[in-house]
C-alpha positions in Angstrom: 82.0 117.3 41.4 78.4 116.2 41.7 78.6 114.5 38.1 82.1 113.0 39.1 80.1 111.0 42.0 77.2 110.5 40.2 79.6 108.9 37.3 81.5 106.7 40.0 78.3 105.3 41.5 77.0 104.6 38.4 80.2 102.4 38.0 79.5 100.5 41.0 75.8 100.2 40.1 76.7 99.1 36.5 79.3 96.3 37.3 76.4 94.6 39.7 74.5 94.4 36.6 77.9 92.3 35.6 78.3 94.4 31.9 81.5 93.8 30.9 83.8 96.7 32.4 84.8 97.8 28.8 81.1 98.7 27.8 80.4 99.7 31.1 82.9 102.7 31.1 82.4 103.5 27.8 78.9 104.0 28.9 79.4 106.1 31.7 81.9 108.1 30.1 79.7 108.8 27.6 77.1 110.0 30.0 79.3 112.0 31.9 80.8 114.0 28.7 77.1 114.9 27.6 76.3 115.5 31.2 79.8 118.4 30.7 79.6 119.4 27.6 77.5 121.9 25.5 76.8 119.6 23.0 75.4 116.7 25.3 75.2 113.7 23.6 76.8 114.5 20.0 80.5 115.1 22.1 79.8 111.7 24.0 79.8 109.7 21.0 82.8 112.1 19.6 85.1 111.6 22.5 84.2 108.1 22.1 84.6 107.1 18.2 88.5 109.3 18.6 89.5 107.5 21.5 88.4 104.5 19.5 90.5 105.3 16.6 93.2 106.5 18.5 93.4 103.1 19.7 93.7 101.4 17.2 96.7 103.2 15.9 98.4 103.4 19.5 101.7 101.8 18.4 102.3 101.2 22.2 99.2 99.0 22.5 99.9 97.3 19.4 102.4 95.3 21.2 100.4 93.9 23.2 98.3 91.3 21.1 102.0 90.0 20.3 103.2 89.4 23.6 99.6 87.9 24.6 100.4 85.6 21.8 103.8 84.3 23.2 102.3 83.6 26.3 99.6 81.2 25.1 101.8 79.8 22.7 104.2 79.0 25.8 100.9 77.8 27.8 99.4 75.7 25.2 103.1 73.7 24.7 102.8 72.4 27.7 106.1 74.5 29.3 105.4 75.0 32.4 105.6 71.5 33.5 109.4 71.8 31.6 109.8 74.9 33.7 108.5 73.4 37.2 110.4 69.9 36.5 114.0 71.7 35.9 113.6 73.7 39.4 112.3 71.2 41.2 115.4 68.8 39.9 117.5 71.7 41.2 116.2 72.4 44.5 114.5 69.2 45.7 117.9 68.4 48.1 116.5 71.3 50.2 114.4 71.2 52.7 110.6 72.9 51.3 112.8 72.6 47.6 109.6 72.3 45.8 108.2 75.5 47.7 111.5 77.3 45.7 110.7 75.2 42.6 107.0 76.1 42.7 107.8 79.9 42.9 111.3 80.0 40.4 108.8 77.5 38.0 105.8 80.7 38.8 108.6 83.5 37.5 110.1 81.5 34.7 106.1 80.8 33.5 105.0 84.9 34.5 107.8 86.0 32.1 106.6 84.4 29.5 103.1 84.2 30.1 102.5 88.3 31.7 99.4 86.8 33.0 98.8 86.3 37.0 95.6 84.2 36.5 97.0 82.1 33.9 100.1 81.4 35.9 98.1 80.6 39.0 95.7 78.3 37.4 98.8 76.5 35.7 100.8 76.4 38.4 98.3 75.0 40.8 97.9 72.1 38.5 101.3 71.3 38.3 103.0 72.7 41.9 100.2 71.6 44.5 100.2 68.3 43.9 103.2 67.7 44.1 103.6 69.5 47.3 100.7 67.6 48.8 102.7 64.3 47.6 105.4 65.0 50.2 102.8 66.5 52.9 103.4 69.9 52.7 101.0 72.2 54.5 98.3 72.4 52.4 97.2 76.7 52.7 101.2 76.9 52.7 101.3 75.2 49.1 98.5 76.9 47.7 99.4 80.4 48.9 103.0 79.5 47.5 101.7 79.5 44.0 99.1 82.4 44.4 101.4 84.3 45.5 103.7 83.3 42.8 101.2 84.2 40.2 101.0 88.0 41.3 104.9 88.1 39.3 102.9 87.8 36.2 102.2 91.4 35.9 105.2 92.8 37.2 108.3 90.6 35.0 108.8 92.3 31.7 107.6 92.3 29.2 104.4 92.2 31.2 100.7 93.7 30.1 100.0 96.1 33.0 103.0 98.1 32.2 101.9 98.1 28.4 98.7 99.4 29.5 100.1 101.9 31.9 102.7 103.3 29.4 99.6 103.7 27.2 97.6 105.7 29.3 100.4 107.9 30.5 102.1 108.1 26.9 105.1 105.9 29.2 108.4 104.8 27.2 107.5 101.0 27.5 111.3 100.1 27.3 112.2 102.2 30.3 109.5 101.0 32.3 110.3 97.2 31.2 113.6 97.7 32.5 112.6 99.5 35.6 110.7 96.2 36.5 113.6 94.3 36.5 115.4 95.0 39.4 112.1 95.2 41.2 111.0 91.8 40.4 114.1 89.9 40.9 114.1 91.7 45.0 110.7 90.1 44.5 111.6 86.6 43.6 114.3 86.4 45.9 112.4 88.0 48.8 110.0 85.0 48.4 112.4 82.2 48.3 113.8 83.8 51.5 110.2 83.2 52.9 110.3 80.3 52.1 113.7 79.6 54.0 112.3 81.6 56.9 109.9 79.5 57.4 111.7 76.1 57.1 113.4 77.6 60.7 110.0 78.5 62.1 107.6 76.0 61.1 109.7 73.5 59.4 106.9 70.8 59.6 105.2 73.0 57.0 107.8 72.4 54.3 109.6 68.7 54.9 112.2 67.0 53.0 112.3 66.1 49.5 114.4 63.0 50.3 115.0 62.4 46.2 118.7 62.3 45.3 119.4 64.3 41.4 122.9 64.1 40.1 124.5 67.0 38.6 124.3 65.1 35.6 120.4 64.8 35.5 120.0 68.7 36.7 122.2 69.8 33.5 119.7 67.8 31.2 116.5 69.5 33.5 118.0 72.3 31.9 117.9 71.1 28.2 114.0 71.3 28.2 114.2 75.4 29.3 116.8 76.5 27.4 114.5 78.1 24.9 112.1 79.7 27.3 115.7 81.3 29.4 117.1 82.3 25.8 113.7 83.8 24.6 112.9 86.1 27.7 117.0 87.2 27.5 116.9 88.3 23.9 113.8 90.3 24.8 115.3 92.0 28.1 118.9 92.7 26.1 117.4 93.6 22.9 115.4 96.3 24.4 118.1 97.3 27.2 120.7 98.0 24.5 118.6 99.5 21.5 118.6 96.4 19.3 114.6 96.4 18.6 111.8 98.0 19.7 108.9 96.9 22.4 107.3 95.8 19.1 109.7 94.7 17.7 110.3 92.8 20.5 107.1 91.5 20.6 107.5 90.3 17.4 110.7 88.2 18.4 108.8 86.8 21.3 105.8 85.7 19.5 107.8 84.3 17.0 110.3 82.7 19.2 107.8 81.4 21.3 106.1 79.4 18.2 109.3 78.1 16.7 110.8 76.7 20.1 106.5 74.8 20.7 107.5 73.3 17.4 110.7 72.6 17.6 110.1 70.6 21.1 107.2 68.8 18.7 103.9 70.1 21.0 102.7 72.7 18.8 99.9 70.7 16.6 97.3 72.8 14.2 94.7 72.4 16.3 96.8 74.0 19.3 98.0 76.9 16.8 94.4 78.3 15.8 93.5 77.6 19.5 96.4 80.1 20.8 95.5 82.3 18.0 91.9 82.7 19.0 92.8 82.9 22.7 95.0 85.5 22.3 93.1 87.8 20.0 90.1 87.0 22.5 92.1 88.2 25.2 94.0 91.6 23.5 89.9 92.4 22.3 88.5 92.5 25.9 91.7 94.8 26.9 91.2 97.0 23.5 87.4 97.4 24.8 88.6 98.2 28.2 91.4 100.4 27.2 89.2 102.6 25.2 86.3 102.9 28.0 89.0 104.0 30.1 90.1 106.5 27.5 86.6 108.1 27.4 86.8 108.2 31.1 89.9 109.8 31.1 88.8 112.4 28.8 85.3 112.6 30.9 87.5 113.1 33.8 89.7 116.1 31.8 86.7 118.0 31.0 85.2 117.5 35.3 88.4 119.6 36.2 88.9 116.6 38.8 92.7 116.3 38.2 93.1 120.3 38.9 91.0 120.2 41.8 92.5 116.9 43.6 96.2 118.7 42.7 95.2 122.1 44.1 93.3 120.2 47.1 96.7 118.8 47.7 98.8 121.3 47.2 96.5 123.4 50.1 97.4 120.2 53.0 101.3 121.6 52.4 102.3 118.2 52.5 105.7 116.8 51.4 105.7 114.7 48.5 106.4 111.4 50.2 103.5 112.2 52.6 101.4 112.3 49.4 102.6 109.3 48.1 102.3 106.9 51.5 98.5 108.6 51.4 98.0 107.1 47.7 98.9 103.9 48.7 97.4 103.5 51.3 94.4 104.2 49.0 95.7 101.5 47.0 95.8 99.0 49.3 91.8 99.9 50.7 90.6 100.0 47.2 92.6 96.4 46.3 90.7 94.8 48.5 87.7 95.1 46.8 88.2 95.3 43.2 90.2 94.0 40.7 93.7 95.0 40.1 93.5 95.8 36.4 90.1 97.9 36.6 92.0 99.9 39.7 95.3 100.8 37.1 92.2 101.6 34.4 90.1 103.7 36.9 92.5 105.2 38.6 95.6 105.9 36.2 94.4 109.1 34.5 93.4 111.0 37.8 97.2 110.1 39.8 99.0 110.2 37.0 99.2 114.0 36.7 98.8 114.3 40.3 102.6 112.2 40.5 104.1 114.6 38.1 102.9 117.7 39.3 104.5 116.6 43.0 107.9 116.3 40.8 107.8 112.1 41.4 109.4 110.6 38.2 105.9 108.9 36.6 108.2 105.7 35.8 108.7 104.7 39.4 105.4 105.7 40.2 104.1 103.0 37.8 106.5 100.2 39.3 105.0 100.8 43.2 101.5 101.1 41.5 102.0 97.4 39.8 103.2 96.0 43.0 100.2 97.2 44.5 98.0 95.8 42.1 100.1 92.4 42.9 99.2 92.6 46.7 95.7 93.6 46.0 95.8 90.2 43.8 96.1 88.2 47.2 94.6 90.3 49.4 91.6 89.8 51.4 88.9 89.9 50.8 88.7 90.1 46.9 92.4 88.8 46.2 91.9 87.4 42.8 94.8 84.4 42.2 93.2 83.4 45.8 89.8 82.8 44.2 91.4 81.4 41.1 93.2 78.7 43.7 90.3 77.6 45.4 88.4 77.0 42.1 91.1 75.2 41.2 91.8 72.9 44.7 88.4 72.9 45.9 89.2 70.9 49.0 91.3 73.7 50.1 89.1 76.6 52.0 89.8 80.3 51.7 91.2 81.2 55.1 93.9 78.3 54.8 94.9 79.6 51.3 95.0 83.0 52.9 96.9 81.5 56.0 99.4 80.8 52.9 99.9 83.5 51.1 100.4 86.2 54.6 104.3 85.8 54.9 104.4 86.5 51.2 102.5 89.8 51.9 104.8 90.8 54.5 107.8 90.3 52.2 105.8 92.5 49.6 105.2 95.2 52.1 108.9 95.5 52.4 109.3 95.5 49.0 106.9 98.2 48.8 108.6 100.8 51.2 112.4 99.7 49.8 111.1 100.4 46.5 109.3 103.3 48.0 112.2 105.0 49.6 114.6 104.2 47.6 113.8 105.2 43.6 116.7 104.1 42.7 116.1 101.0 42.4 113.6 101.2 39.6 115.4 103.9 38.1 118.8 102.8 37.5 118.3 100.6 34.8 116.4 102.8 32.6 118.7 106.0 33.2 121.6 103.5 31.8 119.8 101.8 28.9 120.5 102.8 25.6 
């Protein structure tokens, strides 16, 4: 236990040095498995080359430069302006309409994108503005679109569940489609926020006063068609067998690229710049994936996972008990670290502890993601909030956070629904093919 402590604190003193994560828990899983092991420093580097290699074969995290590839393909066309204009067309007659637009514009981007930062920073270009235009409550509009963002790693096919079905060897369809159901409570839950508080504060959110025919929303639509028809032939392709997650990701990619160049905004230049960005991108997760995998395996050889089962075990507590406990954990640890690095850290010491209490490790890894989405606008370390006020400077952090608490209380609920009732992350999956 006393290496286990010293390996976390060297963690914490590590990242203040600001090393990349990656390198910084391939290091101190490195020096924890010498610390362990007979051979000291030989099984260190051992552990590390094989979970290295291993990696690289991983047909699960394979998957994942594709869909990162899809997403900045769909960024650097320019799509979520298409996205944002079509919902705005559609619900601009409503009062706080471009609230709705801003978060529909957020899911439409997040399912394509399955990247909350990127969604943020996009959206706040596009979505704030025009809500200050019509005088909507500034923290109100910015906390619309962090908030927004955090559906980014939550609508399939989405990057944390890749990396979660990695580390606990996870069917990736089954937990795409156990996302589904969870996300669209999600989107709905915040456009009834958004309606709730058009009754309580409705100087917040005024009228649009613009007048769209039916006419001019039917050709909103012509300019999203592709993105709508490329995220369905993912969902149903996987749901009914046709392809594989890779496969899948494949399609996506793919799709992605021909519907940027069929709409004419795909140059050269733009291509090798998506390229680069998203092999960029799937390196720093490939260096981080494989630190945690050394950890993991650092972790194995402590005992840890034994001892924090058998330590629970001795409370006699019931299973839900247990889980309310975790998350609670959760939620302090959100607060002051990043979402990602907590699903890294964290994964391969709860995972076995889930199973072992009976829980179905498929729902567990839904309620962990919608953690990591409140921890991504949670004080004081909520990330899209940061990413906000970098991008509207004007703005200061305790408006946006005035902004984005109604949209935590809707995810709370979320939580516990999802929470007490299993089902509904688990029916999908149990039905797919």
């Amino acid at each position: 236990m006393t290496i286990i402590i010293v390996g976390v604190a060297m963690l914490a003193l590590m990242a203040l040095t600001r090393l990349p994560l990656g390198f910084n828990m391939l290091l101190c899983g490195i020096g924890g498995i010498a610390a362990l092991h007979p051979r000291g420093l030989d099984a260190g580097l051992s552990v590390a080359e094989q979970a290295v290699m291993e990696l690289a074969m991983n047909f699960q995290f394979s998957v994942l430069p594709l869909f990162l590839a899809m997403g900045v393909f769909v960024t650097k066309a320019g799509l979520a302006d298409d996205l944002f204009n079509a919902a705005d067309v559609w619900f601009s007659r409503f009062r706080g309409g471009v609230a709705m637009a801003s978060i529909l514009a957020c899911a439409g981007f997040a399912s394509l994108s399955h990247n909350s930062a990127a969604s943020t920073a996009t959206m706040s270009r596009i979505a704030v503005p025009a809500m200050s235009r019509l005088r909507y409550d500034q923290g109100l509009a910015a906390g619309t679109v962090a908030a927004g963002g955090t559906m980014g790693i939550l609508i399939p096919p989405s990057g944390a569940l890749i990396i979660y079905g990695m580390l606990t060897e996870t069917s990736l369809g089954s937990l795409f489609m156990a996302a589904l159901i969870p996300a669209v409570i999600q989107l709905a839950c915040y456009l009834l926020v958004v309606v709730a508080l058009v009754q309580l504060v409705p100087g917040w959110l005024p009228r649009s006063h613009s007048s769209v025919t039916w006419a001019e929303r039917i050709k909103a639509l012509g300019s999203v068609w592709g993105v709508l028809l490329l995220f369905g032939m993912i969902v149903c392709g996987i749901f009914f067998g046709i392809f594989t997650t890779t496969e899948a990701g494949g399609i996506g990619a793919g799709g992605a690229l021909a519907f940027a160049c069929w709409r004419r905004r795909m140059s050269w230049q733009r291509f090798t710049e998506a390229l680069k960005e998203a092999l960029t991108t799937a390196s720093m997760i490939y260096v981080v994936a494989a630190g945690a995998m050394v950890i993991n395996q650092f972790v194995n050889i402590s005992g840890l996972p034994e001892r924090t089962m058998a330590g629970i075990q001795a409370l006699h507590l019931e299973p839900m008990a247990v889980v309310a406990l975790l998350l609670l954990c959760y939620v302090v640890l959100g607060m002051f670290i990043d979402g990602f690095a907590m699903i890294f850290l964290t994964v391969p010491v709860v995972a076995p502890v889930i199973v072992s209490l009976g829980l179905d490790p498929i729902w567990w890894g839904i309620v962990l993601i919608i953690v990591v989405e409140m921890a991504m606008i949670s004080p004081p370390v909520g990330l899209n909030v940061f990413i906000m006020k970098a991008m509207v400077p004007s703005l200061s952090l305790r408006s946006i956070y005035k902004g984005v608490i109604p949209f935590m209380v809707s995810d709370v609920v979320r939580l516990v629904a999802i929470a007490v009732f299993p089902g509904l992350a688990l029916w999908l999956p149990s039905i797919m093919r």
